[in-house]
matplotlib code that plots the C-alpha trace (Angstrom):
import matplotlib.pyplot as plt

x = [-36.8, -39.3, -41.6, -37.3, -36.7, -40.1, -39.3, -35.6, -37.4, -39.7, -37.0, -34.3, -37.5, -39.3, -35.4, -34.2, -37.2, -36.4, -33.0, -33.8, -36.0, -34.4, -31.4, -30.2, -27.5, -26.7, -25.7, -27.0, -24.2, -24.6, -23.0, -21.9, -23.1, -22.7, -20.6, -21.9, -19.3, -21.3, -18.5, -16.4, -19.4, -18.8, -20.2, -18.3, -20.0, -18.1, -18.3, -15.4, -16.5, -16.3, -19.2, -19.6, -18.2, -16.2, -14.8, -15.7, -19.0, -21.1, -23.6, -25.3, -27.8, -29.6, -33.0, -34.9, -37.5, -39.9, -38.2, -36.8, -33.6, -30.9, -27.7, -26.3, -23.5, -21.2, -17.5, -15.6, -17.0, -16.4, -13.2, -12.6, -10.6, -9.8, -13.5, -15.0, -15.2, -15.9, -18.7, -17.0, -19.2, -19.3, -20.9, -24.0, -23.7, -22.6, -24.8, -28.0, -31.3, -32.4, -33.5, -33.9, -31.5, -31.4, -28.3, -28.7, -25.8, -24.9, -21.3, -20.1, -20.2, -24.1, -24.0, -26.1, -27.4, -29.7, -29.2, -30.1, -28.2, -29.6, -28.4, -29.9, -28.6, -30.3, -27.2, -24.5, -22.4, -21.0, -17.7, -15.8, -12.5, -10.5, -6.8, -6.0, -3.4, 0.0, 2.6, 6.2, 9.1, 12.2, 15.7, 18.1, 21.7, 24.2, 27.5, 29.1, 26.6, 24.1, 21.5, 23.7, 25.8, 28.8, 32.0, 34.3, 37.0, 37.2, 40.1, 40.7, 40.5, 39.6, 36.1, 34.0, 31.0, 28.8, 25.0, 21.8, 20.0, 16.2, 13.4, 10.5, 7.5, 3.8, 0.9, 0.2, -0.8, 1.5, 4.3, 5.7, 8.6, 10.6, 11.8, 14.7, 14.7, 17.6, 18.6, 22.2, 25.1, 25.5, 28.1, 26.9, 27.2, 24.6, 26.4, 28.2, 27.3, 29.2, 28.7, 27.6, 24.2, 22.2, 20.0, 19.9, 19.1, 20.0, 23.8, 25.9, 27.8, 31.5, 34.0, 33.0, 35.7, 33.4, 30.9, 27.7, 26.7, 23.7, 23.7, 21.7, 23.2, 22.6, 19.8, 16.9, 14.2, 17.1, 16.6, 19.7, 21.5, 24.3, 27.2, 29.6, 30.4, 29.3, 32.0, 34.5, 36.7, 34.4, 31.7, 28.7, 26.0, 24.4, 24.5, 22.4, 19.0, 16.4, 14.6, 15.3, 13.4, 15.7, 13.6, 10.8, 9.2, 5.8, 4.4, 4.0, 7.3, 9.7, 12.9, 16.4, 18.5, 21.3, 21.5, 25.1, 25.6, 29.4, 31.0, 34.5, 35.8, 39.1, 41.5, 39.9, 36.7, 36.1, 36.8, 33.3, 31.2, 28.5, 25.4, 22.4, 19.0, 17.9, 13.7, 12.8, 8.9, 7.6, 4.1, 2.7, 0.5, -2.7]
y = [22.8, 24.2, 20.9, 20.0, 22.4, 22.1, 17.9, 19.0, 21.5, 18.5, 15.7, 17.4, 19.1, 15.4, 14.0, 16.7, 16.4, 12.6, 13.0, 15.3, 13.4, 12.1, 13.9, 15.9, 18.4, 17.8, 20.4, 20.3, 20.2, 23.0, 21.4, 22.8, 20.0, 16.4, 15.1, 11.4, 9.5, 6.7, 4.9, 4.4, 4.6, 7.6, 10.4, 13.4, 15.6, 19.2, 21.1, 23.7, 25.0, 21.8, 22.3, 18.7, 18.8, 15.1, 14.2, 10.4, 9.7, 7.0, 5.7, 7.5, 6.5, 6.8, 6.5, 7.0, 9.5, 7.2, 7.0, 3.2, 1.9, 2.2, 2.0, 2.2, 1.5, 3.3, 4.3, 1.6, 3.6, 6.7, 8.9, 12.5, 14.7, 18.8, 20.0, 17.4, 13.0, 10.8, 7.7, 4.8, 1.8, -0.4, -2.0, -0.6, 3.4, 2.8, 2.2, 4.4, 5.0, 8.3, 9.7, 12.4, 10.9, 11.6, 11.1, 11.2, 10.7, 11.3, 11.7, 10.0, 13.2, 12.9, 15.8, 14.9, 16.2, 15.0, 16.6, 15.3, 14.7, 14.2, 11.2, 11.8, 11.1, 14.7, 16.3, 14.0, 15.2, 12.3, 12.6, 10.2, 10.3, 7.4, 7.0, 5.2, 2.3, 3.1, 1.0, 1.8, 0.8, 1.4, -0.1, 2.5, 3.4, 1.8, 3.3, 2.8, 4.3, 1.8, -0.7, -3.7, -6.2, -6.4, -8.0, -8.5, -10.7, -12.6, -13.4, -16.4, -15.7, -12.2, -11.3, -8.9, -7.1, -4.4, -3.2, -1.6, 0.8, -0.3, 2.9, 1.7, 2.9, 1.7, 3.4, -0.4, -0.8, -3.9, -2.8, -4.7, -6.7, -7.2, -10.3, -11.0, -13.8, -15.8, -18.0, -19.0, -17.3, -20.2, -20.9, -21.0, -24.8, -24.6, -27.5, -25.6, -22.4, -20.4, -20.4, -23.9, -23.5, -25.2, -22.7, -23.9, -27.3, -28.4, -26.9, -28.3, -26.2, -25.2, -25.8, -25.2, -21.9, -20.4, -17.9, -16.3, -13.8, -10.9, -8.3, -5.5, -5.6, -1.8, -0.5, 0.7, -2.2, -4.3, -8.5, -9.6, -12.2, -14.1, -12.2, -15.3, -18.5, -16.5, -13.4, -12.7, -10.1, -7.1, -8.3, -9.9, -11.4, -14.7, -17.8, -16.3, -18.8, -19.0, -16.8, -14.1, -11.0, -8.1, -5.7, -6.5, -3.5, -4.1, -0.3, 2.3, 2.9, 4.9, 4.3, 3.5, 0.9, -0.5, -4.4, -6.2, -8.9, -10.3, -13.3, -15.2, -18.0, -20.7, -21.4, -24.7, -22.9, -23.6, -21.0, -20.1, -16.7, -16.8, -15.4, -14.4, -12.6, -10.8, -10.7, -8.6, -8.3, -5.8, -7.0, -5.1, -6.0, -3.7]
z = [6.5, 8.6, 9.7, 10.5, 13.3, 14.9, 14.8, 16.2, 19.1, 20.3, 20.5, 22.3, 24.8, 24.9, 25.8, 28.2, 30.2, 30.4, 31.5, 34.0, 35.8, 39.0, 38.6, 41.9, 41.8, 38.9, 35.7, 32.4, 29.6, 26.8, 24.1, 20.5, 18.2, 17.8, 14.1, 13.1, 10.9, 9.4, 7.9, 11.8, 13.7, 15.6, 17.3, 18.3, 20.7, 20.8, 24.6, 23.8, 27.4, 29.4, 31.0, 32.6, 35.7, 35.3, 31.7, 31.6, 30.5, 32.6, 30.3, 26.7, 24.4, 20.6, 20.2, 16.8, 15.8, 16.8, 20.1, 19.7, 21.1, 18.7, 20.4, 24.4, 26.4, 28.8, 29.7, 27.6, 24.1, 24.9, 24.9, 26.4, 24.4, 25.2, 24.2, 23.2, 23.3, 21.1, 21.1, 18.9, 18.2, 15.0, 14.7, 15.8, 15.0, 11.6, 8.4, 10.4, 8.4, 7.3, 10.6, 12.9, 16.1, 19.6, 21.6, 25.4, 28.3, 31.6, 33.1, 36.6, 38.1, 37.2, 34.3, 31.8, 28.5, 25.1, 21.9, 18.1, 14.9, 11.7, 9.3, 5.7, 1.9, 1.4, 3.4, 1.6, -1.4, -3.3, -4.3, -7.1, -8.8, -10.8, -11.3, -14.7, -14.1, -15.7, -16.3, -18.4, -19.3, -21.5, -21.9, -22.5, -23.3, -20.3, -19.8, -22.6, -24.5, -26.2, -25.2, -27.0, -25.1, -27.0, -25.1, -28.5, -28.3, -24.9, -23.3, -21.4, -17.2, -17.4, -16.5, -19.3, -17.8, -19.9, -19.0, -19.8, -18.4, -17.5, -17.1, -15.5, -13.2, -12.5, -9.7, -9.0, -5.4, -5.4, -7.6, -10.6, -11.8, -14.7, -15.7, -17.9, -20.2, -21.5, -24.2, -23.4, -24.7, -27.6, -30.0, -33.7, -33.9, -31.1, -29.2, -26.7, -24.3, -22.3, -18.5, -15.9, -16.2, -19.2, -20.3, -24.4, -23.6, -27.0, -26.4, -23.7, -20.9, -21.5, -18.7, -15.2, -15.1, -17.7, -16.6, -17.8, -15.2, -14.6, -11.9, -10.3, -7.1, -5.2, -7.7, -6.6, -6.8, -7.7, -7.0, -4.5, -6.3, -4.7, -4.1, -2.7, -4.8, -7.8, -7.1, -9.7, -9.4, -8.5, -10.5, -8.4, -9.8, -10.3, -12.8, -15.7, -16.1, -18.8, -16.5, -13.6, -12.0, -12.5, -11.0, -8.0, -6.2, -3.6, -4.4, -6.8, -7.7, -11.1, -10.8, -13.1, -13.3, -14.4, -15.4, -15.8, -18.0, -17.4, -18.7, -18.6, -20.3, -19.7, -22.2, -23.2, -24.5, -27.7, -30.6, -32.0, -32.2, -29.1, -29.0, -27.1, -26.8, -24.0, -23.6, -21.0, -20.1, -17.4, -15.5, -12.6, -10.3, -9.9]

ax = plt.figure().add_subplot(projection="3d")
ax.plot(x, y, z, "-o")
ax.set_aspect("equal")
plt.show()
C-alpha cells in the first residue's frame, strides 16, 4: 500500500506539471475524487466547491501508468452536474486493465486539473445471488362451490353458465399461460356434440342454436375472447375449441381467476347424456 501512494504522489505531480505548462491565468481545480464505473464507462469527478471558474469542460484525458494514451475527447462526453460532472464513454473507458490511471482536463474558461483513479480486481467485492424459477398453479372451488362443471338438466333456449376458479403465479421474466384443453361436450353415442364447432371430430355438431361456450372476460390475465356474435344473454365468451389460452400474462405475475364454461341447446337436440373433460396445462416462460 505504501510503493501505491508514492506511484499516486509521482503521477498526479508528473501530470500537474504537464497541465500547467502554458497555462495563463488560469486556476487549478481542487477536486474531491474521481468514481470509475467500468461497466457504463464513466468517470465522475466530485468538485463539491466548484472551483472551476466555467462548468463545461473543453477537452480531458487518460493516460496509463506507463503514460500511454488511453482515452480523449472534449465537451460532447462530458456532463456538469451541481458538484460534480460526469465523463461517459463506451466504449473506450469501460473494460480498463488493472492500472494506476491518470485523468487530466481543462475547462473553456481554461481551468484545468489531473488527478488518478485506480482500476484493480484487488479493490472489487464480488457479489452473487440466484432466484430459483417458480411456477404454480391450482384449480379451485368456483362459486358454487366445487371445481366440477355440472349444468344438470338443460333446457332448451336458456343459456347454463358455471365456473372454476384458476390459482396461478410464476417469477418468469416473460410470464406464463394456461391453456385449456377440450374434448367436445359429446353425447354417449359419440355421434353428436353440443355447440358449432367440431372439436370431437369423430361426433358431428348439433344445431347451429346450440352453444358450447368459455369465458374469462375481466380477470386479471384473462385472454379477450369475442364478446359480439358469440353473446348470449349476459354471458360472453367464445366458441369452445380443442384448445384455448385461458390465461396469458408477459411478467412475473400471481393472480385468481375465474373460468366460465356456458352452454345452450334448441329443442331439436337430441336426448342423450353429454360429456366432457377439461385439461388444463400451465407453461411459463423463463
Amino acid at each position: 500500500m505504501k510503493s501505491i501512494k508514492k506511484l499516486l504522489s509521482v503521477v498526479v505531480t508528473a501530470a500537474f506539471m504537464m497541465v500547467t505548462v502554458g497555462t495563463v491565468n488560469a486556476a487549478g481545480i481542487a477536486i474531491e475524487g474521481i468514481t470509475h464505473d467500468d461497466v457504463a464507462g464513466t468517470l465522475t469527478v466530485t468538485d463539491t466547491g466548484k472551483d472551476y471558474s466555467v462548468d463545461n469542460i473543453s477537452s480531458w484525458k487518460v493516460k496509463d501508468s506507463s503514460g500511454n494514451e488511453i482515452e480523449s475527447g472534449n465537451s460532447t462526453e462530458a456532463v456538469e452536474a451541481d458538484g460534480s460532472f460526469v465523463i461517459t464513454k463506451n466504449p473506450g473507458l469501460n473494460g480498463l486493465a488493472a492500472d494506476v490511471y491518470t485523468l487530466s482536463f481543462t475547462t473553456v474558461g481554461g481551468d484545468y486539473n489531473a488527478s488518478v483513479f485506480v482500476v484493480s480486481n484487488a479493490n472489487q467485492v464480488a457479489v452473487t445471488a440466484y432466484v430459483e424459477p417458480t411456477l404454480s398453479f391450482s384449480i379451485a372451488n368456483g362459486t358454487d362451490g366445487n371445481t366440477a362443471i355440472a349444468f344438470g338438466t338443460l333446457v332448451p333456449g336458456t343459456f347454463s353458465e358455471d365456473d372454476v376458479t384458476l390459482n396461478y403465479g410464476t417469477n418468469a421474466a416473460s410470464g406464463m399461460t394456461v391453456a385449456m384443453a377440450s374434448a367436445g361436450l359429446v353425447g354417449t353415442n359419440q355421434t353428436e356434440e353440443i355447440g358449432t364447432n367440431d372439436i370431437n371430430g369423430g361426433a358431428v355438431a348439433t344445431t347451429a342454436t346450440d352453444y358450447y361456450k368459455v369465458s374469462t372476460a375481466g380477470a386479471v390475465g384473462a385472454v379477450a375472447f369475442n364478446t359480439g356474435t358469440d353473446t348470449i344473454g349476459d354471458a360472453a365468451g367464445a366458441q369452445m375449441s380443442s384448445t384455448q389460452d385461458v390465461v396469458s400474462t408477459s411478467s412475473p405475475s400471481s393472480a385468481t381467476q375465474s373460468v366460465t364454461i356456458g352452454t345452450q341447446i334448441a329443442a331439436d337436440t337430441t336426448a342423450d347424456s353429454y360429456t366432457d373433460t377439461l385439461t388444463f396445462t400451465a407453461t411459463a416462460t423463463f
